[in-house]
C-alpha positions as CSV (number, residue, x, y, z in Angstrom):
1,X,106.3,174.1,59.8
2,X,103.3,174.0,62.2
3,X,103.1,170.8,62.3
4,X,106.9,170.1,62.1
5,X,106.7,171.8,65.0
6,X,104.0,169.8,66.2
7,X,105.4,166.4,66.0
8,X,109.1,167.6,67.5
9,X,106.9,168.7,70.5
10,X,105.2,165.2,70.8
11,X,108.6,163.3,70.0
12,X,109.8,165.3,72.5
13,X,107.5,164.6,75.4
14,X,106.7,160.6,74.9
15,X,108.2,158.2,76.8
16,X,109.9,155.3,75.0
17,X,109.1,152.9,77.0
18,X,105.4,153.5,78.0
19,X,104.9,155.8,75.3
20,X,102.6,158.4,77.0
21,X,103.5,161.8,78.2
22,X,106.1,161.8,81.2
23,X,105.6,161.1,84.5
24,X,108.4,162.8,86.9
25,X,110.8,162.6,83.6
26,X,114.5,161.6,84.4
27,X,117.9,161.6,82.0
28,X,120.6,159.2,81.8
29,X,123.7,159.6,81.2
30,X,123.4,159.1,77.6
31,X,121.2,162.0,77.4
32,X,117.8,159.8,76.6
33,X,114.6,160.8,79.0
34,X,112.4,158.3,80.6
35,X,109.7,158.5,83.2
36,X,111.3,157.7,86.3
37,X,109.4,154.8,87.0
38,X,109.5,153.4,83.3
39,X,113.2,153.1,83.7
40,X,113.6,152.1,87.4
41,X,111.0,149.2,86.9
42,X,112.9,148.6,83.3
43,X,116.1,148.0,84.7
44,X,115.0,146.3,87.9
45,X,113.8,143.7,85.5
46,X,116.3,143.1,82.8
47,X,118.9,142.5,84.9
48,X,121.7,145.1,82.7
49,X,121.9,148.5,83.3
50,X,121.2,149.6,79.7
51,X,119.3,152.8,77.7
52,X,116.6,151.0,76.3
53,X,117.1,153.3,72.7
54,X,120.5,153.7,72.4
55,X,121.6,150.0,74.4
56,X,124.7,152.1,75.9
57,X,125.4,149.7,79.1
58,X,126.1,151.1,82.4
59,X,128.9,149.1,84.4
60,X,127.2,150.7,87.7
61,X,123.7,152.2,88.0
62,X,123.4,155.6,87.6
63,X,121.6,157.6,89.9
64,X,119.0,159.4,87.8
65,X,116.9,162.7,89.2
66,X,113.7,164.2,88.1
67,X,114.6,167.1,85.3
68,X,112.3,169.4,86.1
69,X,112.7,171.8,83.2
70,X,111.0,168.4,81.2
71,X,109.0,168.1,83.7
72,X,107.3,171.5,83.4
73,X,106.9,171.1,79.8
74,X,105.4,167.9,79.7
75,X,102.4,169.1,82.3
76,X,102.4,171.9,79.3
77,X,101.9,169.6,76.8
78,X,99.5,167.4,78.5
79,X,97.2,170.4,78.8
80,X,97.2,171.6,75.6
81,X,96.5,168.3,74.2
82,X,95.5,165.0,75.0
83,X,96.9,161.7,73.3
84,X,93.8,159.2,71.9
85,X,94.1,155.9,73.6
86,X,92.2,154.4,70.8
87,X,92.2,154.5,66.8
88,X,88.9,156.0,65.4
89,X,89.1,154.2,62.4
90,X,89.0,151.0,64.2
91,X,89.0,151.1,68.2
92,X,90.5,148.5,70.1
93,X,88.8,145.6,71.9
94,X,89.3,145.4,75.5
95,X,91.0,142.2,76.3
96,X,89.7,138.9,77.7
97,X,90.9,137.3,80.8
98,X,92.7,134.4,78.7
99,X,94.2,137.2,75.9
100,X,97.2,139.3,76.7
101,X,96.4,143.1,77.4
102,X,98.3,146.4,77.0
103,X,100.5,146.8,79.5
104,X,100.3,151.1,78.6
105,X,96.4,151.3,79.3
106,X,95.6,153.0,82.5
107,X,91.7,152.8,82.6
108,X,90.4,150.1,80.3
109,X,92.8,147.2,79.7
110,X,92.9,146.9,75.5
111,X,94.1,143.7,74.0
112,X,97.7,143.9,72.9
113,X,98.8,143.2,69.3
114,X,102.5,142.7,70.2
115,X,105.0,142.2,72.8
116,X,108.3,144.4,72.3
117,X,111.8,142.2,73.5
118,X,113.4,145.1,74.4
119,X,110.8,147.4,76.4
120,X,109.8,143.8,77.8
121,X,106.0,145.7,77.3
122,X,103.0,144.8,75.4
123,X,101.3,147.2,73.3
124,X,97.9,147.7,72.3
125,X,97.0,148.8,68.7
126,X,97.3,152.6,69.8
127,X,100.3,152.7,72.2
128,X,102.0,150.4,69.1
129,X,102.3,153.1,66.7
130,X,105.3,154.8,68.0
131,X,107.5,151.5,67.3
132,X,106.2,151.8,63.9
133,X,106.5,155.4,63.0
134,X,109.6,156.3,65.0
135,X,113.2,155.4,63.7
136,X,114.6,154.9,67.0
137,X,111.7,152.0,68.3
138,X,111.8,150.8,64.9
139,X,115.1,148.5,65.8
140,X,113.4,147.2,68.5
141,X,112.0,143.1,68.3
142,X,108.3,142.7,68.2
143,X,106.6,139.4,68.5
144,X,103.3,138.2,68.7
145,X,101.8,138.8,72.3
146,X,102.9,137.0,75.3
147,X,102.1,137.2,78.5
148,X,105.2,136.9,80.8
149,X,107.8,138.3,78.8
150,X,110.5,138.2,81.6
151,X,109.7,134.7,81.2
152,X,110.8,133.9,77.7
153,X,114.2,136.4,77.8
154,X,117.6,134.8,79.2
155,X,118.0,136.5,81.9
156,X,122.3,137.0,81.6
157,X,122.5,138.2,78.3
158,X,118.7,139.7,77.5
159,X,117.9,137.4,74.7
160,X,114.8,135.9,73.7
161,X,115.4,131.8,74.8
162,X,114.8,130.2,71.7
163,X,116.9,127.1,72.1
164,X,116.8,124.1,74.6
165,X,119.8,122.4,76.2
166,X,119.0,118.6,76.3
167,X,122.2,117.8,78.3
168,X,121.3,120.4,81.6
169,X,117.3,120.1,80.5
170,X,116.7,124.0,80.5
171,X,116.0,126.8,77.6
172,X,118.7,129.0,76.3
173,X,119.3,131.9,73.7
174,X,121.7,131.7,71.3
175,X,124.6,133.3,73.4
176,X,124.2,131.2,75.6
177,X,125.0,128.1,73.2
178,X,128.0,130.0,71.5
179,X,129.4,130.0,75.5
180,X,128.1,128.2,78.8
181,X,126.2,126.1,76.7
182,X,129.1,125.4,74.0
183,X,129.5,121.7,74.2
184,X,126.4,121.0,74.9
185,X,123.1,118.9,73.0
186,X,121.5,121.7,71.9
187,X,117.7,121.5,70.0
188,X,115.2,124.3,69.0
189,X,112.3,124.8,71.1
190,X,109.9,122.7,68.4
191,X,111.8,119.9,68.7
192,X,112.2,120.0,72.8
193,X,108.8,120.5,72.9
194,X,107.6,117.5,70.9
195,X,109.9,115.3,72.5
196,X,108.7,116.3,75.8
197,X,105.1,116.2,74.8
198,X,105.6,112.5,73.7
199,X,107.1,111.7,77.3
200,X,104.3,113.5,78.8
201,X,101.6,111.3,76.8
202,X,103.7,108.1,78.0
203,X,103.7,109.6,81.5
204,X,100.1,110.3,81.0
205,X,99.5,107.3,80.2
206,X,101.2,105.5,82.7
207,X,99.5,107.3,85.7
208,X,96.0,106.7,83.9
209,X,97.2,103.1,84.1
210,X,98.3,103.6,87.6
211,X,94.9,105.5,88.5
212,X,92.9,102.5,87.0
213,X,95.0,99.9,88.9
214,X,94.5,102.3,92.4
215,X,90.2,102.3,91.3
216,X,90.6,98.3,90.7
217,X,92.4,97.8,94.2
218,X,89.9,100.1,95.5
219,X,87.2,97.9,94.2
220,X,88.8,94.9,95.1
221,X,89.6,96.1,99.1
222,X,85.7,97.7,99.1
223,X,84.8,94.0,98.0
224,X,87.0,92.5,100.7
225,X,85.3,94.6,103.0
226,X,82.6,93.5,102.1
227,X,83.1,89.9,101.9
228,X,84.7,90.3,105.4
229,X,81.8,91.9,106.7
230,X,79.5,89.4,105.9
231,X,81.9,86.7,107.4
232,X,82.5,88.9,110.5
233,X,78.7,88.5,110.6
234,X,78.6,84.8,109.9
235,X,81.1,84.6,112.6
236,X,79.8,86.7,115.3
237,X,76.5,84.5,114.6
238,X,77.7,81.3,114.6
239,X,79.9,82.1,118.5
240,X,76.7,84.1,119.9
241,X,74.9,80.2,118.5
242,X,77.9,78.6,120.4
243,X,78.2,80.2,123.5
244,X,74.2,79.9,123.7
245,X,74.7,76.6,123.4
246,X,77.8,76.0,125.9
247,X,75.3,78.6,128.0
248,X,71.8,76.4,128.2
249,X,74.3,73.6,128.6
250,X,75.9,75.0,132.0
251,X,72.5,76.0,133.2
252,X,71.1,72.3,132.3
253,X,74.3,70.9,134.1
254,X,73.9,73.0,136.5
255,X,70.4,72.6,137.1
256,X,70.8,68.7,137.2
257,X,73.6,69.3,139.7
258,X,71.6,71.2,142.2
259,X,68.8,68.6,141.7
260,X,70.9,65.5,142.0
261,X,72.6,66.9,145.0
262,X,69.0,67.7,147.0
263,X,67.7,64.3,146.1
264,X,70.5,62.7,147.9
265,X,70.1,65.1,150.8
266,X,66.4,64.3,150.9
267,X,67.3,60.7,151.0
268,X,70.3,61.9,153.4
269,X,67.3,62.8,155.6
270,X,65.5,60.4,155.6
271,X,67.9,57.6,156.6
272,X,69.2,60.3,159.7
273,X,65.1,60.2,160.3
274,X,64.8,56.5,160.3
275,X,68.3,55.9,162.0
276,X,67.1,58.7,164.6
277,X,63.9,56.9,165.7
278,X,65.5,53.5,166.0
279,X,68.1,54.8,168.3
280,X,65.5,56.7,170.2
281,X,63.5,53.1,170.5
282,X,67.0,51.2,171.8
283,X,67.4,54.1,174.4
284,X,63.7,53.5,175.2
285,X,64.1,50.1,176.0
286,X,67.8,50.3,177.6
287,X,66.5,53.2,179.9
288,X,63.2,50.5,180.8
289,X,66.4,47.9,181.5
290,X,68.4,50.8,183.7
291,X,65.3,51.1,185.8
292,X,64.6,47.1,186.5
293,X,68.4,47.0,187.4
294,X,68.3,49.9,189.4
295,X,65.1,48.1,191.3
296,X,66.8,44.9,191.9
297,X,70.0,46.5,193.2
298,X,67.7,47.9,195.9
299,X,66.2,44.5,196.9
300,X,67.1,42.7,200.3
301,X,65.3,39.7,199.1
302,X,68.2,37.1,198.2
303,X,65.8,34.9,196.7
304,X,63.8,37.3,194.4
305,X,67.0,38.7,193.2
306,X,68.9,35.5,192.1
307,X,66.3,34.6,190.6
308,X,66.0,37.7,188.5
309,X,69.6,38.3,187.5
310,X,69.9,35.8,184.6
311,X,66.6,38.0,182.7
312,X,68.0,41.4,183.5
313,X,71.8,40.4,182.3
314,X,70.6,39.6,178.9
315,X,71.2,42.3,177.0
316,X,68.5,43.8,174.4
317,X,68.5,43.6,171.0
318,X,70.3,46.5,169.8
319,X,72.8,47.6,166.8
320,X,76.4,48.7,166.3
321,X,75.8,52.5,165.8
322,X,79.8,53.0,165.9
323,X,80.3,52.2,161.8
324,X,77.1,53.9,160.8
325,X,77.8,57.0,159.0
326,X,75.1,59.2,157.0
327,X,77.3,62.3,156.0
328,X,78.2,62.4,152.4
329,X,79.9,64.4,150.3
330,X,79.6,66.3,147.0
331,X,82.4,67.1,146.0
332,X,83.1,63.7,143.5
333,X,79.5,64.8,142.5
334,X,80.4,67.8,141.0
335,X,83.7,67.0,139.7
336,X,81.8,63.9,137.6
337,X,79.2,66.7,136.6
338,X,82.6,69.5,135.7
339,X,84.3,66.7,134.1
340,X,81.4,65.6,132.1
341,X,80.6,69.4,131.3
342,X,84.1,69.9,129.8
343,X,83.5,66.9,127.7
344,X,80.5,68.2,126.5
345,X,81.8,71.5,126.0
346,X,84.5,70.3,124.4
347,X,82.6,68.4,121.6
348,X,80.2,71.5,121.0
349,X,83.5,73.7,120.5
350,X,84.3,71.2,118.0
351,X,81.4,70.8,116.2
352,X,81.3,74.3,116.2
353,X,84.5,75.0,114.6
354,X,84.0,72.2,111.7
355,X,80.6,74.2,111.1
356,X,81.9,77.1,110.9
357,X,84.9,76.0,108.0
358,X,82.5,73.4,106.2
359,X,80.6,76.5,105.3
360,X,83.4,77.5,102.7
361,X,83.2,74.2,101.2
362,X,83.8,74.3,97.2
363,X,83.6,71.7,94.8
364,X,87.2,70.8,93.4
365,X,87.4,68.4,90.4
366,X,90.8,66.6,90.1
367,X,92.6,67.6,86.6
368,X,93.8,65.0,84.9
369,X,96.3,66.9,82.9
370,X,98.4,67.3,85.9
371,X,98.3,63.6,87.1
372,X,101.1,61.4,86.8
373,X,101.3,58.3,84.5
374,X,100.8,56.0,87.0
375,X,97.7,57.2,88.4
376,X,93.8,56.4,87.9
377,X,91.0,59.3,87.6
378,X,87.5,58.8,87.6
379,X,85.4,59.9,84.8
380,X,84.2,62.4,87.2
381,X,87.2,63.4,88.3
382,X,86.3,63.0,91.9
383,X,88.5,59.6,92.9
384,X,92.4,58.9,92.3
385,X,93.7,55.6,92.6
386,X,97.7,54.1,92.2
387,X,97.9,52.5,89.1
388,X,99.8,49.2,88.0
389,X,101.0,50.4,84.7
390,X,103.0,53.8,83.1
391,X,100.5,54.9,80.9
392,X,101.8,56.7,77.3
393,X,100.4,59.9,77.9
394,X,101.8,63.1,75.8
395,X,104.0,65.5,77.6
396,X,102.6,68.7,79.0
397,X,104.5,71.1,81.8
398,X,101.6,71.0,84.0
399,X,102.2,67.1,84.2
400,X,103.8,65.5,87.6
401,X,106.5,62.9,86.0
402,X,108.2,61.8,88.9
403,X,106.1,61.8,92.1
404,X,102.8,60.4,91.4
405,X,100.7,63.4,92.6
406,X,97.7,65.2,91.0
407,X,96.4,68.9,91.5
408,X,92.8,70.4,91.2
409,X,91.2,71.8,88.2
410,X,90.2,74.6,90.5
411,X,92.5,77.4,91.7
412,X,92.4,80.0,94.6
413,X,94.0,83.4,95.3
414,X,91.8,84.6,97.8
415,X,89.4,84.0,100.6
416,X,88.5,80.8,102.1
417,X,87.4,77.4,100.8
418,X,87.7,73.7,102.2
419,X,86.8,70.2,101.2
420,X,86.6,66.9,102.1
421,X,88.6,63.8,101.3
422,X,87.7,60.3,101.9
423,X,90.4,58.0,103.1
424,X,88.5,54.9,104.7
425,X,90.5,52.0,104.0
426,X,94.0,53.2,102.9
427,X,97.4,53.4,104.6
428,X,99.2,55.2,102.8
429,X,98.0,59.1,101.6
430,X,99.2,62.9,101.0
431,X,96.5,65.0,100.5
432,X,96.5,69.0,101.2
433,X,97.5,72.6,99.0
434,X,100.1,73.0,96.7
435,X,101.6,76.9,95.0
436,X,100.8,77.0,91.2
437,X,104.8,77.3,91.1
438,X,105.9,73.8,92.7
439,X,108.2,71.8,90.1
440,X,106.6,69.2,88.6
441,X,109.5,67.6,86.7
442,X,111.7,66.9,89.8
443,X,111.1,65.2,93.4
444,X,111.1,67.7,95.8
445,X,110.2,67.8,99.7
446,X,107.0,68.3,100.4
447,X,107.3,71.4,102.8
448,X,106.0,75.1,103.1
449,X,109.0,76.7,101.7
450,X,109.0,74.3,98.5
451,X,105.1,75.4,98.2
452,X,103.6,72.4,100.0
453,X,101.3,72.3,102.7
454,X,100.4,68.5,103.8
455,X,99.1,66.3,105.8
456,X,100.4,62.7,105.6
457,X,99.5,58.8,106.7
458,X,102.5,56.7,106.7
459,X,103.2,53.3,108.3
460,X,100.5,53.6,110.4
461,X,101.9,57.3,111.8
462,X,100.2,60.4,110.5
463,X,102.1,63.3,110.7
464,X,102.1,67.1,109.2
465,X,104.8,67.9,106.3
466,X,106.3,70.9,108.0
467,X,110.0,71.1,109.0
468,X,110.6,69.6,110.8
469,X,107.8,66.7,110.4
470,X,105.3,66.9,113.3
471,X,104.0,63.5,114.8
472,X,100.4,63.6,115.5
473,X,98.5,62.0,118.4
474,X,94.9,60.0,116.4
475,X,93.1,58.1,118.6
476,X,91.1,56.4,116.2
477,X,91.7,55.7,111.9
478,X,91.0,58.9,109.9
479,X,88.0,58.0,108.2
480,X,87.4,61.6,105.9
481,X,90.1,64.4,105.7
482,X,88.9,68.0,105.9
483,X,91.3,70.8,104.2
484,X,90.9,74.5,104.9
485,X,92.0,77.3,103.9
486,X,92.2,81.1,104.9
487,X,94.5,83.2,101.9
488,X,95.0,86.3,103.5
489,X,95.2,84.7,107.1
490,X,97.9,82.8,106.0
491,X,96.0,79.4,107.6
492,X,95.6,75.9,106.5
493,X,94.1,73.5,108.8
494,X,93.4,69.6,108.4
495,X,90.2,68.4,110.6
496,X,88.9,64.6,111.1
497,X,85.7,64.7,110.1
498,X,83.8,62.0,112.0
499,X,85.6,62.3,114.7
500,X,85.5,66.2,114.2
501,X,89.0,66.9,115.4
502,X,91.4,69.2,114.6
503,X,94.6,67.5,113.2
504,X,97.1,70.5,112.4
505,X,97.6,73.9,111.5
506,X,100.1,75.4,109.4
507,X,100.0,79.4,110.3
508,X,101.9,82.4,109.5
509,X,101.9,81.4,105.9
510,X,102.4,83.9,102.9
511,X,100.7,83.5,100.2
512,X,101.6,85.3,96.8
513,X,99.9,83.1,94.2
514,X,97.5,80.7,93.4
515,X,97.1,77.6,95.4
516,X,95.5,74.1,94.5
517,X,94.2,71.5,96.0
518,X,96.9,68.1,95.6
519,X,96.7,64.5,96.1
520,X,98.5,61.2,96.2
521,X,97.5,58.0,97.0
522,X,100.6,56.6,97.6
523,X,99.9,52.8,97.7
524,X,97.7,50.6,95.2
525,X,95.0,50.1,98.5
526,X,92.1,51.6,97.4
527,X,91.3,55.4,95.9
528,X,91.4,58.8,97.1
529,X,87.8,60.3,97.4
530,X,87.0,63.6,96.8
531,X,83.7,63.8,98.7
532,X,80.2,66.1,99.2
533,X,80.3,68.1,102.5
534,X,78.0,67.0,104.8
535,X,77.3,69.8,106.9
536,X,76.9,68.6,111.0
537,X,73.9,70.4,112.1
């Protein structure tokens, strides 16, 4: 009976919910005792005002006050004897930081063997045994140990969520499908999960794909940096070269200004000098004349003096001073020198600019799968002449078959290239870039927005493809056609190479894909010459 008596006396005193002695002990209205907090943090967490033995549901929340009758006992019993917090047969572990612990344990944290669904609490191997032994906790759910238990329970009707609603993408328990959720797709858990864990791999995959696309663009702009650096560096050389040129040549003009101006003053000089002394000899010899007349004014001899007037009226040999004029001016000098400076100038610019795009200079090869019937390639590839004949040649999509054009082997969708073109002796030509997407089974315009940027020679006129066509001003036959090219500028500029003059610039161009070099020789009056770049020096 002892220990009958025993074991009412620890029923008695053990919270059902944290299962230790109680703490400020409080009664429901149902007549079940909790610890104050135990039920207050119980309740403030399920959501339903329920006894957590008994599940009698409170429509309002009853106010509960420390019984302190139970109270008294309980400090009793915790005197007389103390509850073991760990089995001596075979003591707990304490838990890890990735394991769940017992939520009971005040001082060492053990590791829980299972999570109760109705105490929402996690028990360690000790503070489980009531669940087991008592009839009451024995109708309580256990399941393995979880750590956020609020988590995994439906929060409006206290049910673990075991289901998954595909059509409003969220998990459910099994009320919940019998009403909110009546109509809808509903799945269990395993099924939501592996469905989701598929998209997740495809997701995964796509931003791995995403992330290596983002690296290769990084790569690709570091690389443009780079690229631009360096020409940024070519560039800031080649204008410091220039204007170091355009520089000494001032300074030489300058200098042969400021001597060709005091050599004509020193010979300004010297003519005032020589003029000077001859004037001062007249005046010498008309002031000896002013004194004989002067003389023989005075005389009262009638005979001396009419015999003396004939020789004193003769005038002395002198010159006509009034037209002689020794000032001159400089200003014609220095225009001629300014206009000859600007001329100069002028010409270094130019030569400058050709240097600078003739240093992108590739070596294009025509591609004779792309040439139409009637025209002529060189075993080289390097010269296209108009032929005579329509050759039998098999079909292929990449071949022109109604304007007689042909594109370059080689291909560019980025940076900056140029080549050369010879076009001594012909009157009729095309030459310039074409998009990898221009039709080559139809005529169309040759203009930027059909993918064509040109340069033409026509009927003795040359002109630039745009829209409309522009008329160019050529002082003298094109002897060799220069084509550059700046992709991401948007730039394409035809230069005269002898003469080195630029022709034309098409600007503010996009450019989205690859672009080729094109010709046509138009007339049966010689080839189409693909040329080495001479670089001017």
């Amino acid at each position: 009976m002892a220990s009958a008596s025993m074991l009412l006396s620890e029923e008695q005193f053990l919270c059902s919910i944290c299962l230790d002695v109680f703490t400020d002990p409080v009664s429901t209205p149902c007549g079940h005792n909790y610890c104050k907090t135990c039920i207050t943090h119980y309740w403030d967490t399920s959501g339903v005002c329920q006894c957590p033995l008994c599940q009698t549901i409170f429509c309002k929340r009853p106010g509960v006050f420390v019984n302190t009758f139970i109270s008294e006992m309980a400090d009793q019993f915790r005197k007389s004897k103390q509850l073991n917090k760990t089995s001596s047969t075979n003591p707990a572990e304490p838990a890890e930081p990735d394991e769940v612990s017992c939520d009971v344990c005040t001082e060492t944290k053990l590791k829980a063997l299972k999570s109760c669904l109705v105490c929402q609490i996690s028990y360690c191997e000790t503070h489980l045994e009531p669940h087991q032994r008592l009839p009451a906790l024995q109708r309580h759910k256990l399941i393995d140990p979880v750590k956020n238990l609020e988590g995994i329970m439906c929060k409006k009707h206290d049910r673990r969520l075991e289901l998954f609603c595909k059509t409003e993408h969220m998990c459910v328990c099994q009320i919940c499908t019998e009403t909110d959720h009546k109509l809808h797709q509903i799945v269990s858990l395993k099924e939501a999960y592996e469905g989701k864990k598929a998209e997740l791999g495809k997701t995964e995959a796509e931003v791995q794909q995403m992330i290596q696309e983002r690296q290769e663009k990084i790569q690709e702009v570091t690389h443009s940096v780079q690229l631009s650096n360096k020409d940024a560096d070519r560039d800031i050389e080649d204008s410091v070269q220039v204007f170091t040129d355009l520089i000494s040549c001032i300074q030489r003009s300058q200098a042969e200004l400021i001597d060709g101006i005091e050599e004509k003053q020193k010979t300004t000089e010297k003519q005032g000098e020589a003029f000077i002394k001859d004037l001062e000899q007249e005046i010498t010899e008309l002031k000896k004349r002013s004194s004989k007349l002067k003389q023989l004014s005075h005389t009262e001899d009638h005979l001396h003096f009419l015999q003396n007037v004939p020789s004193i009226n003769i005038p002395p040999p002198t010159k006509d001073w009034s037209k002689v004029n020794i000032h001159h001016s400089f200003v014609g000098t220095v225009r001629t020198t300014l206009k000859t400076l600007s001329q100069e100038m002028e010409k270094k610019l130019r030569d400058a600019e050709l240097r600078r795009v003739q240093q992108y200079a590739v070596d294009v090869t025509l591609d004779s799968d792309t040439a139409h019937c009637e025209l002529n390639l060189s075993e080289d590839g390097k010269q296209v002449r108009q032929g005579n004949i329509m050759k039998n040649l098999p079909f292929k999509k990449e071949r022109f078959s109604v304007c007689t054009r042909v594109l370059g082997k080689q291909s560019f969708s980025k940076g900056r290239f140029y080549y050369e073109v010879q076009v001594k002796g012909k009157t009729h030509w095309t030459i310039g870039v074409a998009r990898e997407s221009i039709s080559r089974k139809q005529s169309i315009d040759q203009r930027p927005i059909n993918g064509y940027w040109s340069l033409s020679l026509k009927r003795n006129e040359y002109k630039a493809l745009a829209y409309p066509r522009v008329l160019l001003r050529v002082r003298e036959k094109v002897q060799t056609v220069g084509v550059f090219v700046d992709y991401e500028e948007g730039l394409v500029s035809f230069y005269d190479v002898e003469a080195r003059v630029h022709l034309y610039s098409f600007t503010g161009c996009t450019f989205t894909c690859k672009l080729y070099p094109i010709l046509n020789p138009c007339f049966h009056d010689g080839p189409l010459v693909i040329s080495p770049v001479n670089r001017i020096d």
